[in-house]
C-alpha positions in Angstrom: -39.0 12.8 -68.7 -36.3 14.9 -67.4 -33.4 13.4 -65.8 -32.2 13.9 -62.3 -29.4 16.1 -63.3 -31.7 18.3 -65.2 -34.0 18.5 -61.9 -31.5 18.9 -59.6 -30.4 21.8 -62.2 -34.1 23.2 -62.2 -33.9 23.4 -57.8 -30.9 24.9 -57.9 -32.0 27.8 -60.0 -35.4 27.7 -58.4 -33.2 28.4 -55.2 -31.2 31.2 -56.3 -34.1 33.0 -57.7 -36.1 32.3 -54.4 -34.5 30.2 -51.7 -37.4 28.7 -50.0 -39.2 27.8 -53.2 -36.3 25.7 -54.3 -36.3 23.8 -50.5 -40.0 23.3 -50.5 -40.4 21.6 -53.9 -37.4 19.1 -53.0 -38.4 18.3 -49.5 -42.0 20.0 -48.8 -42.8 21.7 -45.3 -40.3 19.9 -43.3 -37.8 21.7 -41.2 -35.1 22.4 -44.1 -38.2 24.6 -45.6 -38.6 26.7 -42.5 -34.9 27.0 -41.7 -34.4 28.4 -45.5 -37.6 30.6 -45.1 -35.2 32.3 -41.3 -32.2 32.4 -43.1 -33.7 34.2 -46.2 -35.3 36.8 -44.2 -32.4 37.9 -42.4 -30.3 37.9 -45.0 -31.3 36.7 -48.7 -27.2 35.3 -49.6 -27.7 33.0 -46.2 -30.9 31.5 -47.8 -29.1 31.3 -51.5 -26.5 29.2 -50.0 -28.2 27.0 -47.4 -31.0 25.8 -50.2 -28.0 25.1 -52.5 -26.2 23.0 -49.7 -29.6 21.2 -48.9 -30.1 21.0 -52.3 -27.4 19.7 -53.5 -26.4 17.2 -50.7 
């Protein structure tokens, strides 16, 4: 079983390859998903660093 560390490694990666993939595994379709998903589509380093903030707080 992977440890959190490693998971929390796995979103974060997950997020820079595709922001809103990395949001909606961590928190599902809540509103951190679909403010990822704007961000990402009008600009894609706006969605790289919200999901890492989200992510990661």
């Amino acid at each position: 079983m992977p440890s959190n560390g490693t998971l929390t490694f796995i979103d974060i990666i997950l997020a820079i390859i595709l922001p809103p993939l990395g949001v909606f595994l961590k928190f599902g379709c809540k509103v951190e998903f679909w403010i990822c998903v704007l961000l990402t589509l009008l600009g894609w380093i706006p969605g790289i660093i919200y999901a890492v903030y989200v992510i990661t707080k």
